[in-house]
C-alpha positions as CSV (number, residue, x, y, z in Angstrom):
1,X,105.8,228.8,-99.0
2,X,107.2,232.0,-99.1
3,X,105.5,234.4,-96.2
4,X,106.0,237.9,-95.3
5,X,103.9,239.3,-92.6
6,X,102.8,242.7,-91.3
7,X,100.5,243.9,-88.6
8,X,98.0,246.8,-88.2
9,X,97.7,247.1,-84.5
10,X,101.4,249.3,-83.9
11,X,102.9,250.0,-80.7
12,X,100.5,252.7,-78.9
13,X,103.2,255.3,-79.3
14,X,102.8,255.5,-83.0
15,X,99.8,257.2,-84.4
16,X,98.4,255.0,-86.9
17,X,96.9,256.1,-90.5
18,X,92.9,256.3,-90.5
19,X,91.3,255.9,-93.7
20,X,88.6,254.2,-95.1
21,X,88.3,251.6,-97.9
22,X,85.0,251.8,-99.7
23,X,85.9,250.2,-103.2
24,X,88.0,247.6,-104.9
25,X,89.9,250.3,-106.2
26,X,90.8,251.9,-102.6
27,X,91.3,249.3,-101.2
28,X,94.0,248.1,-103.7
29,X,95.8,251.9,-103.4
30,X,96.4,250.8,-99.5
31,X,98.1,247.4,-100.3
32,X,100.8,248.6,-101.2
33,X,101.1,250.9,-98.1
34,X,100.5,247.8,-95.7
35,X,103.0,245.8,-97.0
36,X,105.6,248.4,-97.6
37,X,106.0,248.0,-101.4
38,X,104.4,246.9,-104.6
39,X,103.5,243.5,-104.6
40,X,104.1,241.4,-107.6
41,X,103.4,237.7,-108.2
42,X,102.4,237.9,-105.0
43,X,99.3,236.8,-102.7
44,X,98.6,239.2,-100.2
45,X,95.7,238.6,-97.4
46,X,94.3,241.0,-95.1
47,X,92.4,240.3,-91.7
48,X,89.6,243.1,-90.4
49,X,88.6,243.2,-87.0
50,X,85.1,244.6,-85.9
51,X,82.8,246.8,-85.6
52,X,85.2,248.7,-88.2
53,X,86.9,246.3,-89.9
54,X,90.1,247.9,-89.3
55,X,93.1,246.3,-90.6
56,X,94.9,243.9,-88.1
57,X,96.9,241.3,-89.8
58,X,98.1,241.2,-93.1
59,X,99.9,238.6,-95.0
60,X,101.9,238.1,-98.1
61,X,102.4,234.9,-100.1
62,X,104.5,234.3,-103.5
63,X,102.4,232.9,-105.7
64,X,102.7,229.0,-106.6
65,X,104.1,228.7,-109.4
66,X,103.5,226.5,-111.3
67,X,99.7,226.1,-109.5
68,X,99.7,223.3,-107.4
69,X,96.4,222.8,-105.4
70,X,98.4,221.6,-102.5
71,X,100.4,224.4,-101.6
72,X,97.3,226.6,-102.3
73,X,95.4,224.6,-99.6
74,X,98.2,224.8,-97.5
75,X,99.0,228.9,-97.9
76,X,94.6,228.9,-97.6
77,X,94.8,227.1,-94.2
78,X,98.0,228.8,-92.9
79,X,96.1,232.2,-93.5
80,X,93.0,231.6,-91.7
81,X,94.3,230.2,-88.9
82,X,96.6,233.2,-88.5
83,X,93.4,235.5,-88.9
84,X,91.1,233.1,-86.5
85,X,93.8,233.2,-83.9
86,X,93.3,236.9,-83.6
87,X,89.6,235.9,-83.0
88,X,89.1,238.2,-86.1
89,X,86.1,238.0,-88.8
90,X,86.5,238.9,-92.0
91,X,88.9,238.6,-94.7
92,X,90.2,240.4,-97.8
93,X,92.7,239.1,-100.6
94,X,93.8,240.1,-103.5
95,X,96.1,238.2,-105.9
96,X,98.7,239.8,-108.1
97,X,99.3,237.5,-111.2
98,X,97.8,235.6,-114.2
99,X,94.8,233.4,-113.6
100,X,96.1,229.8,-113.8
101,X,98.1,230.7,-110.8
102,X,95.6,233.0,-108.8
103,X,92.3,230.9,-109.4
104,X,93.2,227.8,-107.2
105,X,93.9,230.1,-104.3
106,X,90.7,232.1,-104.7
107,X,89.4,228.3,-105.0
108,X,91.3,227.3,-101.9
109,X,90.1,230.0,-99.6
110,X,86.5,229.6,-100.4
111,X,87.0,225.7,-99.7
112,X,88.6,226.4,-96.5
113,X,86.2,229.1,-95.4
114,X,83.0,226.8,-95.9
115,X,85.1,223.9,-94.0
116,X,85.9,226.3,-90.9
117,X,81.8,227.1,-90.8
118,X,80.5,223.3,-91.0
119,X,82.9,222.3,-88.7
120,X,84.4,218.8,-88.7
121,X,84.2,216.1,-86.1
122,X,85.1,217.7,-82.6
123,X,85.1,221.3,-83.9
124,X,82.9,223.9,-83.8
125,X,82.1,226.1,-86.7
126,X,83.9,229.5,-87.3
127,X,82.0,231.9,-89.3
128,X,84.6,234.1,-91.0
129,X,83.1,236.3,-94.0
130,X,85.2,236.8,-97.7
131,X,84.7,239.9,-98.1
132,X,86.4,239.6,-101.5
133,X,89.1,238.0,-103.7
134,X,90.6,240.0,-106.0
135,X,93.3,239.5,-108.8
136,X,94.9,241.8,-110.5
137,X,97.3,242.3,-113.4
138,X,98.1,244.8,-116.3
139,X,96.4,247.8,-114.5
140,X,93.0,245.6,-114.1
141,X,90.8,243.7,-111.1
142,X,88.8,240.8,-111.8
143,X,86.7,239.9,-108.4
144,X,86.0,236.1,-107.7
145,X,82.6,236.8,-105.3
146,X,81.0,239.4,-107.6
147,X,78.9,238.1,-110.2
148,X,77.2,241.2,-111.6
149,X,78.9,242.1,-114.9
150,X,77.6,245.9,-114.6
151,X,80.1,246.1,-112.2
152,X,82.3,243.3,-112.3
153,X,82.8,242.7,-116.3
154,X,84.7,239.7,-117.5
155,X,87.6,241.4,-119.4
156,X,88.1,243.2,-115.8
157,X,87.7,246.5,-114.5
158,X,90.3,249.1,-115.1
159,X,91.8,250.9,-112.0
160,X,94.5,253.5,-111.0
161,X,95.6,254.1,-107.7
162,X,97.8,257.0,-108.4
163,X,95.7,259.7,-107.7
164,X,93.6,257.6,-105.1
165,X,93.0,260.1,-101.8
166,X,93.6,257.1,-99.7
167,X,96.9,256.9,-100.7
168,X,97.6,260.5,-100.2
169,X,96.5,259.5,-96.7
170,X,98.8,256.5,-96.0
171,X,102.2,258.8,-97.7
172,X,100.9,262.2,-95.5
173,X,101.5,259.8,-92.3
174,X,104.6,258.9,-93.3
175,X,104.4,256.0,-94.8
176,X,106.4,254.5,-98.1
177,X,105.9,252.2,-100.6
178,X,109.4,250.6,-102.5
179,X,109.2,249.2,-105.7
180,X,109.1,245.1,-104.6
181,X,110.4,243.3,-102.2
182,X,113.7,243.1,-103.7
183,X,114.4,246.9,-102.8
184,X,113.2,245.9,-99.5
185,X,115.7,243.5,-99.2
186,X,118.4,246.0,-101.2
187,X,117.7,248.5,-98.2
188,X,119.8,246.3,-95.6
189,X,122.0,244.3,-98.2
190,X,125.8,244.5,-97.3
191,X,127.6,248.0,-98.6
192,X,130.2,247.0,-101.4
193,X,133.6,248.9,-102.7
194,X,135.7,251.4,-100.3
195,X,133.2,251.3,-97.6
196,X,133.0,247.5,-97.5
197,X,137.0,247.5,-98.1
198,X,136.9,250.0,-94.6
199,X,134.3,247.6,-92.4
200,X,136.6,244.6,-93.5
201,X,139.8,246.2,-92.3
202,X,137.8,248.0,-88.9
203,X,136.7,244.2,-88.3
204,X,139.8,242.5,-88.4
205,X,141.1,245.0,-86.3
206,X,138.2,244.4,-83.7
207,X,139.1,240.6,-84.4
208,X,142.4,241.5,-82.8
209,X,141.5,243.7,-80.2
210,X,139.1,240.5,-79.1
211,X,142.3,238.1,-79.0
212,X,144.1,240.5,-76.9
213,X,141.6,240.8,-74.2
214,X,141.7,237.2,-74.2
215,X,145.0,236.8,-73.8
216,X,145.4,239.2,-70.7
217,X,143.1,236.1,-68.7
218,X,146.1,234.1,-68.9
219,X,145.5,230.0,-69.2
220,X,145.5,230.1,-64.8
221,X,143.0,232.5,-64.1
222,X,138.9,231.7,-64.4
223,X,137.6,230.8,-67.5
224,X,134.6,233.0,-67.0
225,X,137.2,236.3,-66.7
226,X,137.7,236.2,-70.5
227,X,133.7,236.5,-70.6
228,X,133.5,238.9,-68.4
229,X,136.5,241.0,-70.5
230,X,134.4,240.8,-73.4
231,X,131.4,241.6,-71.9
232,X,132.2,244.7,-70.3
233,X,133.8,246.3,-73.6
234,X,130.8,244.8,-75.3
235,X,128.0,246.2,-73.0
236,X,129.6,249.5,-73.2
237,X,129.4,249.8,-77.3
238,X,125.8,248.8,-77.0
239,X,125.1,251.5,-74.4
240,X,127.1,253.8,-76.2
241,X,125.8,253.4,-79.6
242,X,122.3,253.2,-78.6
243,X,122.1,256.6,-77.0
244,X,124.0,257.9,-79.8
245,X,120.9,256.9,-82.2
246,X,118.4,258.0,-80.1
247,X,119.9,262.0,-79.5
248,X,119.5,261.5,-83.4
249,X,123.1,260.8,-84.1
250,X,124.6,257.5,-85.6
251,X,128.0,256.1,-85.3
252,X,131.8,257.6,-85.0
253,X,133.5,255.2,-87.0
254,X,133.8,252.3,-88.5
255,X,135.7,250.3,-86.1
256,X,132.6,251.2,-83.5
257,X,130.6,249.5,-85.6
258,X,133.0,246.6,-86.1
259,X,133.7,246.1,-82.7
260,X,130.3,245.8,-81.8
261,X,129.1,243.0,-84.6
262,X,132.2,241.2,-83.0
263,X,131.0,241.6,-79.4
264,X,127.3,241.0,-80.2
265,X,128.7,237.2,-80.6
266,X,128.7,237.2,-76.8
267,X,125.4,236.3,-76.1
268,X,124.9,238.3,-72.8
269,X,126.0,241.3,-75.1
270,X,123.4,240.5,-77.5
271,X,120.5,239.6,-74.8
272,X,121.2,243.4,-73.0
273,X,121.2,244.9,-76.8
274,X,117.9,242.6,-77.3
275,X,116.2,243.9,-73.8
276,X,117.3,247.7,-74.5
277,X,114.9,247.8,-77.8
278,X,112.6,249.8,-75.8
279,X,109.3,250.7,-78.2
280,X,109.3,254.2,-77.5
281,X,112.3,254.8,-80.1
282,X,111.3,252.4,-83.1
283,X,112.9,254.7,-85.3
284,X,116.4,255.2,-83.8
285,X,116.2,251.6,-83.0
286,X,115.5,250.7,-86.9
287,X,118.0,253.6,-88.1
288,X,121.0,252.0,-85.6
289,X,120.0,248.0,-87.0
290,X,119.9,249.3,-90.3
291,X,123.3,250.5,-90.3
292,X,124.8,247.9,-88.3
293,X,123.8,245.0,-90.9
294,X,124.9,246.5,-93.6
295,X,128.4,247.0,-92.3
296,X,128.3,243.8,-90.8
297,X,131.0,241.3,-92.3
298,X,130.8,237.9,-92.7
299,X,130.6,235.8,-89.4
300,X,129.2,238.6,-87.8
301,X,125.3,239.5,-89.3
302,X,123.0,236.8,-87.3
303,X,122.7,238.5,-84.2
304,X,122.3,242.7,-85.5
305,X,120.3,241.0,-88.3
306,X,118.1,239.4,-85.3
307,X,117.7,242.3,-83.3
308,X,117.2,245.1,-86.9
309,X,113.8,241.8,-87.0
310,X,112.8,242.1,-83.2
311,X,112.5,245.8,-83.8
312,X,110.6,245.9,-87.7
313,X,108.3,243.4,-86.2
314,X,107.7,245.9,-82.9
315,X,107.6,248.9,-85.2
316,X,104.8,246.4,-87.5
317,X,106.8,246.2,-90.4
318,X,106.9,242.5,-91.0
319,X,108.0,243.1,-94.2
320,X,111.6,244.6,-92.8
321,X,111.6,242.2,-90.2
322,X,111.2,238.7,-93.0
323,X,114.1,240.3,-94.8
324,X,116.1,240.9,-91.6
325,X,115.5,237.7,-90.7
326,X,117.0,236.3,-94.3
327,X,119.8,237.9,-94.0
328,X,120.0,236.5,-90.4
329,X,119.5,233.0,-91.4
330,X,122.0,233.2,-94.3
331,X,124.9,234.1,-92.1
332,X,123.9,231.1,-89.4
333,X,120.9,229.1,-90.6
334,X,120.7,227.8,-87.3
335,X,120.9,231.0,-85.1
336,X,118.1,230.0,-82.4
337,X,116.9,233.8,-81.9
338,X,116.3,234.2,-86.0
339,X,114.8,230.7,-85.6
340,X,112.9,232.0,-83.0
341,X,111.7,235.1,-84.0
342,X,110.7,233.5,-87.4
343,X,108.5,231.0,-85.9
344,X,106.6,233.9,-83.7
345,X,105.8,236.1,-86.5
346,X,105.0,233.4,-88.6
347,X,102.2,232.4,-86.2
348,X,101.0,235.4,-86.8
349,X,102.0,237.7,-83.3
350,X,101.5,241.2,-83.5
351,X,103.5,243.9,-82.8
352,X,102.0,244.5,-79.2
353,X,103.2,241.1,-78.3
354,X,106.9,242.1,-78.8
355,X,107.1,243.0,-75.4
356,X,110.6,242.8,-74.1
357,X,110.2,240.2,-71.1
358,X,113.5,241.6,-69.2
359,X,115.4,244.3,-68.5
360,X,118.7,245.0,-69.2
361,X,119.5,244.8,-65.1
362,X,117.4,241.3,-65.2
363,X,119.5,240.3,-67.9
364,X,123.0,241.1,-65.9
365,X,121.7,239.3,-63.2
366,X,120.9,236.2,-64.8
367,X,124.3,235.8,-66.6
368,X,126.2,236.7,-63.4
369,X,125.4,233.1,-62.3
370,X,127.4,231.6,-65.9
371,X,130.8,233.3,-65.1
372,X,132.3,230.2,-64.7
373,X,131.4,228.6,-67.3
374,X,133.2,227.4,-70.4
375,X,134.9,229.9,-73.0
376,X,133.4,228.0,-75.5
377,X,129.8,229.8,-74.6
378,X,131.8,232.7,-76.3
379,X,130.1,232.0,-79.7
380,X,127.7,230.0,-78.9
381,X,124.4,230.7,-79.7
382,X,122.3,230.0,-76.5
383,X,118.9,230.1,-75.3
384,X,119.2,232.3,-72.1
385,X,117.3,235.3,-72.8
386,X,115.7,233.4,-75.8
387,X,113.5,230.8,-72.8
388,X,111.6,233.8,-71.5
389,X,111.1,235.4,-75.1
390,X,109.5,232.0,-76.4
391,X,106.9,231.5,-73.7
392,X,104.8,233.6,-76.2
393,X,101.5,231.4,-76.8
394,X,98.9,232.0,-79.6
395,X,96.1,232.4,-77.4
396,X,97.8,233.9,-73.8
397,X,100.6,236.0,-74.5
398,X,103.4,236.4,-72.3
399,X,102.6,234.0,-69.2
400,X,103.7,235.7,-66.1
401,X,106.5,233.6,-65.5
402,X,107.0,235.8,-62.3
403,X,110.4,235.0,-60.8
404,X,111.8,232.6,-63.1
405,X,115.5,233.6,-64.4
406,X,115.6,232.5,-68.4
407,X,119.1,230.8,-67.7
408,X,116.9,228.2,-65.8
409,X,117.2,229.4,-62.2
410,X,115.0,231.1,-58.9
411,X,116.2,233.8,-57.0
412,X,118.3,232.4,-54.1
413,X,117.6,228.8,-55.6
């Protein structure tokens, strides 16, 4: 089941777009715009919230193909729950394809909405209205609740969007629609020829640089000197670039970007990268990831890849973040914070729940007390920072974990 999801309620910081969807037709010219490009055999669900209905969740699904009742029943009950967890109450969806392979999720949906308001044995009902299922293909809509044919004719109603003034609307706030997901994914794929042939070289010379600071420990002194080596030149790119991005710059070379995919493989550097992705710079934060990834060589895209996700999903483009999060999980399919983060915006968290549960001076603090330990926790892709980020529950947010340290440890204790 192939999921991309996106959010309407943005950080605060970011004025949202205000328009109003009145028809089939308008509300077909915003899809596109909540998504962040054209979908195509595609699925795509939206969740309103009230008195307004403004747009809070919305998800996309590739459609099943061939049609398989099961996996419609499945994408049908993964999408409601997502929507009831929000406590929201009404749903639109819209399904870009033929009609063998959009009529059993139209089917599926309306089974699983008249399940959730009976209620089965120990549940209570959960009234949640359709407000309309949609299809669409060849520059037609076919609706599966309206059964007036004055408005709703079998061969389908023809529609352009190009023109519509709600589109206008979405673009005049800034906001752009790619051809399909695959230019989505394009827009963070790796850079090939001489600039690839230049990150490869500016890596293995960062490679080096690496061995040599590891070298100066020596095989008497402390283990956790080598980390702390690392570390230091590691925190100090992160600092550095960061800044740089948000005075509106980007980066000096190529080796700065190389040497910081290599030190982002310490995981303290990558926690204080991860707990500087303050929400008042989305952009700068996006542009910096963006670039990052795609000059990042092989063995070295998990963690940028991760963070470019954390700060798509804060920004509410759950689009960017699901292909982030690909490239992520193809360089280290078991890289626990692209595992993690997955999982969370799966479920269906918003961008206001992508709070950043430490600060980078928490985060010093806490891996202060793993100086001794083991060079091997050099690439080793641990859960220190990750334990606090993954108290995020469906229904209570962040607990207030208070004191706790994520590497497992009190203050004094």
């Amino acid at each position: 089941m192939k999921q991309t999801l996106t959010a309407g309620d943005r950080p605060a910081q970011t004025e949202p777009a205000r328009v109003r969807a009145g028809s089939p037709t308008a509300f077909l010219a915003l899809v596109p715009y909540l998504l962040g490009f054209m979908p195509q055999s595609s699925l795509v669900v939206v969740g309103t919230e009230p008195p307004d209905g403004t747009v809070k969740v919305t998800l996309r699904y590739d459609l099943p193909d061939p049609a398989d009742p099961g996996q419609a029943a499945e994408i049908a009950g993964h999408a409601l729950a997502v929507i009831g967890s929000q406590h929201l109450t009404a749903v639109l969806a819209v399904g870009y394809g033929p009609e063998p392979l959009v009529q059993p999720l139209a089917q599926a949906f309306r089974d699983a909405i008249a399940d959730a308001a009976a209620g089965g044995p120990g549940q209570s009902s959960t009234e949640l209205e359709l407000i309309d299922f949609l299809r669409v293909t060849d520059g037609r809509y076919w609706s599966y609740t309206c059964t007036n044919q004055a408005c709703c004719p079998p061969d389908g109603t023809p529609f352009d969007v190009a023109d519509r003034a709600e589109a206008a609307v979405m673009a005049g706030a800034g906001r752009q629609v790619l051809a399909d997901r695959g230019e989505l994914a394009a827009s963070i794929a790796p850079l090939g020829g001489v600039a690839a042939e230049s990150m490869r070289q500016a890596t293995r010379r960062a490679e080096r640089h690496l061995t040599q600071l590891l070298g100066r420990v020596g095989k008497s002194a402390r283990l956790g000197a080598a980390r702390q080596l690392i570390a230091a030149e590691g925190l100090v790119a992160v600092a550095d670039l960061i800044a740089a991005y948000r005075a509106g710059g980007k980066y000096a070379s190529d080796y700065q970007v190389a040497w910081l995919t290599v030190a982002l493989k310490d995981i303290r550097v990558r926690d204080d990268a991860w707990a500087r992705m303050d929400p008042r710079y989305p952009q700068a934060h996006l542009r910096l990831w963006t670039d990052v990834v795609r000059r990042a060589q092989p063995g070295h895209v998990a963690a940028p890849a991760s963070l470019l996700a954390f700060v798509a999903w804060q920004a509410g483009n759950g689009a960017l973040a699901n292909v982030a999060l690909d490239r992520a999980l193809a360089n280290d399919g078991g890289y626990s914070m692209a595992l993690l983060l997955r999982q969370v915006i799966s479920a269906g968290a918003p961008p206001s729940m992508a709070r950043l549960p430490m600060t980078p001076e928490e985060v010093a603090a806490c891996y202060e007390l793993a100086d001794d330990t083991d060079l091997d926790e050099y690439d080793d892709d641990s859960d220190d920072f990750e334990e606090e980020f993954d108290d995020f529950d469906d229904d209570d947010d962040y607990p207030d974990d208070g004191d706790r340290c994520p590497c497992g440890t009190s203050p004094g204790g």
